[in-house]
C-alpha positions in Angstrom: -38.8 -11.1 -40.2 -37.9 -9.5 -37.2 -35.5 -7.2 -38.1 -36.9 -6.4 -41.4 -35.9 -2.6 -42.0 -33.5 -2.5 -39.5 -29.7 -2.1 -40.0 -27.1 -4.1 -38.7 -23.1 -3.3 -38.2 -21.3 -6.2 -37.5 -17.5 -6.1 -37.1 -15.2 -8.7 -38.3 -17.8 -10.1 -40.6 -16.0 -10.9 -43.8 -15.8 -15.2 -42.4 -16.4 -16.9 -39.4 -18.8 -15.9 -36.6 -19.2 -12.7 -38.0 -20.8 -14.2 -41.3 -23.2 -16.4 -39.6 -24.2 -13.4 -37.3 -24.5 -10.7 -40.6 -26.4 -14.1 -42.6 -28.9 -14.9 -39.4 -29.8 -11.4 -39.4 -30.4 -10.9 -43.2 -32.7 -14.4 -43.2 -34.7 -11.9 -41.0 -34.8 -9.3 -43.1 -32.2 -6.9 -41.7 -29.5 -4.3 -43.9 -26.0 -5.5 -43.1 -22.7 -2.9 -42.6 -19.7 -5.5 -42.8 -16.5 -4.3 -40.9 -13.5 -6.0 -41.6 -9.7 -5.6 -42.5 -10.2 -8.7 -45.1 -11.6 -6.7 -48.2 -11.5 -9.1 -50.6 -13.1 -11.8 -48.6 -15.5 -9.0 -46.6 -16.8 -7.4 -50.6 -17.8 -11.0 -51.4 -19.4 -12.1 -48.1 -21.9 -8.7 -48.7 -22.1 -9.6 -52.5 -23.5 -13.4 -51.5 -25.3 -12.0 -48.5 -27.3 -9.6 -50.8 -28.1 -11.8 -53.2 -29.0 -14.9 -51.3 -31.3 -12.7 -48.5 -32.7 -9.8 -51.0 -31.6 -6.9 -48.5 -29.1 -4.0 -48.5 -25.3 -4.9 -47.6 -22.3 -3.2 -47.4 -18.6 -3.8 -47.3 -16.4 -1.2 -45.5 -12.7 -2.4 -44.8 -12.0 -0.6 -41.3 -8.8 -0.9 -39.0 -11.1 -1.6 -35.4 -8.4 -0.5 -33.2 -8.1 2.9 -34.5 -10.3 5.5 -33.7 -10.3 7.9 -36.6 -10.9 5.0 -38.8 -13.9 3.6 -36.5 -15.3 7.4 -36.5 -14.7 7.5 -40.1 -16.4 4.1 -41.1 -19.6 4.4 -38.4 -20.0 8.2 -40.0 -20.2 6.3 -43.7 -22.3 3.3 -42.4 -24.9 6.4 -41.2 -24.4 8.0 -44.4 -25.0 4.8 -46.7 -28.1 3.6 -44.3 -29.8 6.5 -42.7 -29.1 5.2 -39.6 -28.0 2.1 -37.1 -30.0 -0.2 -35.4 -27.9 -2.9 -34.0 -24.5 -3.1 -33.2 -22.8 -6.4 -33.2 -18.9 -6.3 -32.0 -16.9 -9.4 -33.2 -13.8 -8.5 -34.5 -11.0 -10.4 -32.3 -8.1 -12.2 -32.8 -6.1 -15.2 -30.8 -2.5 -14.7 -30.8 -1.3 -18.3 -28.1 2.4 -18.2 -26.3 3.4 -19.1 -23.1 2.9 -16.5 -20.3 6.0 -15.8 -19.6 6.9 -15.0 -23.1 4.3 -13.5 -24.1 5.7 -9.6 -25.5 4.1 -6.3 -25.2 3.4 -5.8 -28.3 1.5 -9.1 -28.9 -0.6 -8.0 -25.5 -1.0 -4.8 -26.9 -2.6 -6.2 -30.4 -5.0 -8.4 -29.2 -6.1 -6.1 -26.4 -6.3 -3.4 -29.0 -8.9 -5.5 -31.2 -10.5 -7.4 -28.9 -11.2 -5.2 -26.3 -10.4 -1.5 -27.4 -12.8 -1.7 -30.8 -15.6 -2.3 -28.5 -15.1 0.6 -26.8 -14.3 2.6 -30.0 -17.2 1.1 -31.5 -19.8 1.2 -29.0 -18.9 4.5 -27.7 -19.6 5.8 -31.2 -23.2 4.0 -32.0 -23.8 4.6 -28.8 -23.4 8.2 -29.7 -25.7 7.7 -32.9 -28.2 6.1 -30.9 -28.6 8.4 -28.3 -28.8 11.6 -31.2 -31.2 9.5 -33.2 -33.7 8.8 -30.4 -35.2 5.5 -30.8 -33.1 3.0 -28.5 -31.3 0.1 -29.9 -28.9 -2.7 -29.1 -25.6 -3.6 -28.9 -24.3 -7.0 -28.2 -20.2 -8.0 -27.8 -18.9 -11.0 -28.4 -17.1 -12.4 -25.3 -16.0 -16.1 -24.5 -16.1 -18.9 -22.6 -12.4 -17.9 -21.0 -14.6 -15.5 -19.2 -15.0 -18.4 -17.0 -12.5 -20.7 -17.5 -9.2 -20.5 -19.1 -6.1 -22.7 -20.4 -2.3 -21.4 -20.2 -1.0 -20.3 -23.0 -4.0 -17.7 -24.1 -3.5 -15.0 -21.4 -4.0 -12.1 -23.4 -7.0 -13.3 -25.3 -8.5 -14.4 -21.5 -7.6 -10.5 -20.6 -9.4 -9.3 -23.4 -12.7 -11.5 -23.0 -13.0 -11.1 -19.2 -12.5 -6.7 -20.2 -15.3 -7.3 -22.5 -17.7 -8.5 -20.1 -17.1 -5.7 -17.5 -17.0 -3.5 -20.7 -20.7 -4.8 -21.6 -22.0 -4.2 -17.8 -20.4 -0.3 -18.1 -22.1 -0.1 -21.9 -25.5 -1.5 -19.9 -25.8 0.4 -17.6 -24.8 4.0 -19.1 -27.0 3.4 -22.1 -29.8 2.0 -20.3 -31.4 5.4 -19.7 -31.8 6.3 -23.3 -33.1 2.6 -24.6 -30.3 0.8 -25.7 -29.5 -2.8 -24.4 -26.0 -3.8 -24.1 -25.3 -7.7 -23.9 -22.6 -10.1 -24.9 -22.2 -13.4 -26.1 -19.6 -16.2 -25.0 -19.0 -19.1 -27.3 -17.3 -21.9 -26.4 -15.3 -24.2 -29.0 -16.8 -23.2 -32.7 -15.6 -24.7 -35.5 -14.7 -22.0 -38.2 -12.7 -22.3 -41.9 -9.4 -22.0 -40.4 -10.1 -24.8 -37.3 -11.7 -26.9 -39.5 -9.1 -27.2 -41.6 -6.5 -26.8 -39.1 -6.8 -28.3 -35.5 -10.1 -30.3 -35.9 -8.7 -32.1 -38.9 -7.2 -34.3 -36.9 -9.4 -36.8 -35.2 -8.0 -37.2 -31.9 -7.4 -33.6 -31.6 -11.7 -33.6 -31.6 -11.6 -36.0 -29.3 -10.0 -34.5 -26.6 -11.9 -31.6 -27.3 -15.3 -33.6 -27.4 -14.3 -35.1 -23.7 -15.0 -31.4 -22.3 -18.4 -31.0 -24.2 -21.3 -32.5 -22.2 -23.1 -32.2 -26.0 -20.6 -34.2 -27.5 -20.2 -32.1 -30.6 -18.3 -28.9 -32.3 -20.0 -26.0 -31.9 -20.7 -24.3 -35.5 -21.2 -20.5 -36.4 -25.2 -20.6 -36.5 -25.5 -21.9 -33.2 -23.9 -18.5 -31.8 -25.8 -15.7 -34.4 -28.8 -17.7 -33.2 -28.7 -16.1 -29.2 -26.8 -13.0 -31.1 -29.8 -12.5 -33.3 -32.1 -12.3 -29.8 -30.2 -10.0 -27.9 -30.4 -7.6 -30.5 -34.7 -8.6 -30.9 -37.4 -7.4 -29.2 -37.7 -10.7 -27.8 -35.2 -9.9 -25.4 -36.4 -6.5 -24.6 -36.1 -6.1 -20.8 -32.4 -8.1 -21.2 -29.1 -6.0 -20.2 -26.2 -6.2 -19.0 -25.7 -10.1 -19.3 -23.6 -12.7 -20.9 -24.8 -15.6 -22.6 -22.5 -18.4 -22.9 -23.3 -20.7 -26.1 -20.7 -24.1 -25.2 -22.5 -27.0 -25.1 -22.5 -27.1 -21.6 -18.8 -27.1 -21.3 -18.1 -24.3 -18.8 -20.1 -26.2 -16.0 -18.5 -29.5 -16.5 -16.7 -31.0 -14.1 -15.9 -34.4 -15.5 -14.8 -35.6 -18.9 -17.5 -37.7 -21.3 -17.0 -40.6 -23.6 -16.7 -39.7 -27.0 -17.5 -43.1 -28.5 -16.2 -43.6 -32.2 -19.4 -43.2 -33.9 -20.3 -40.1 -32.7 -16.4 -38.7 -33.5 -17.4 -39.5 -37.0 -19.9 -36.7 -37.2 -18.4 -33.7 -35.0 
């Protein structure tokens, strides 16, 4: 239970990553905030988490790239809880096109969730958790395109490698008063939307399976796992850094055999 009493916000919670991070840190015992523009979805992931885990969740539906509503909603969360002890930042998007046709205003979204509602975010815990005294911990969720990318996801690679730079900045300013900034990179997840989508088709996880020295998908759990330590005491002297959670993909320099048994399962 280690984060029994504590109190967790997590952005863009309502599915996805977001819900295995906000579920990992219930199963310890922690109060979960969940952000999210997806109300519907978002007031029944905090219904289920409640009543599965036995703690205190709330739903607050929140526009992240807009800083009156990111005031407005952190203010409420403080209101509601007494107070914030973790801050997990996963709201993002992937919007794909071709560089050169990429438009401004598809930059300008993703950027805008992705990279300006950590800042909004973290600037205002950060805020909450200097007045309040007692340290804390913030961890961003970042990517894998941080160190390698593919054509055709430029801005969502501009927003990830601004997030890791942004975490270093967050690390370093906040270090003096006890909180711990760090991020987390995943590699290829499976979530609702792929799994119904892209990895449906079995030669589409093939090829993906080639470039994963693990040979399988990664899912949600296996990233609110590392998420759920950064924000622990058990990484208490950790700042500033970037986990990557891929299977071993970034540092492979080869493709692997995916042999037709082992497709069955990803």
């Amino acid at each position: 239970m280690r984060m029994k009493d504590k109190n967790i916000l997590v952005t863009g919670a309502a599915r996805s990553i977001g819900r295995a991070c906000a579920e990992r840190f219930a199963e310890e015992g922690g109060n979960i905030a969940i952000i999210d523009m997806l109300e519907e979805v978002g007031q029944k992931t905090a219904s289920e988490i409640a009543e599965k885990f036995g703690v205190k969740t709330a739903f607050y539906k929140c526009d992240v790239g807009n800083k009156t509503e990111v005031d407005t909603t952190v203010d409420q969360v403080v209101e509601d809880f007494g107070h914030i002890d973790v801050l997990v930042s996963n709201a993002g998007i992937q919007r794909r096109g071709d560089f050169l046709e990429v438009t401004e205003e598809v930059f300008d979204e993703v950027i805008r969730t992705n990279l300006k509602s950590m800042y909004l975010f973290g600037q205002k815990v950060g805020k909450h958790m200097v007045a309040r005294g007692k340290g804390g911990a913030i961890v961003n969720m970042s990517s894998t395109s941080v160190r390698m990318t593919m054509p055709g996801i430029s801005p969502y690679a501009t927003s990830k490698g601004g997030v890791k730079t942004l975490t270093n900045a967050m690390a370093l300013s906040l270090a003096p008063h006890g909180i711990r900034v760090n991020a987390v990179g995943p590699g290829t997840i499976l979530t609702d939307l792929s799994r119904d989508g892209l990895f449906s088709d079995q030669e589409a996880r093939r090829k993906v399976l080639t470039r994963i020295p693990m040979r399988r998908l990664g899912e949600g759990r296996d990233v609110a796992g590392p998420v759920l330590f950064l924000a622990s005491d058990d990484s208490a002297y950790i700042t500033g850094e970037t986990i990557y959670v891929d299977g071993g993909r970034s540092g492979l320099n080869y493709n692997v055999e995916i042999p037709d048994d082992i497709l069955e399962k990803a």
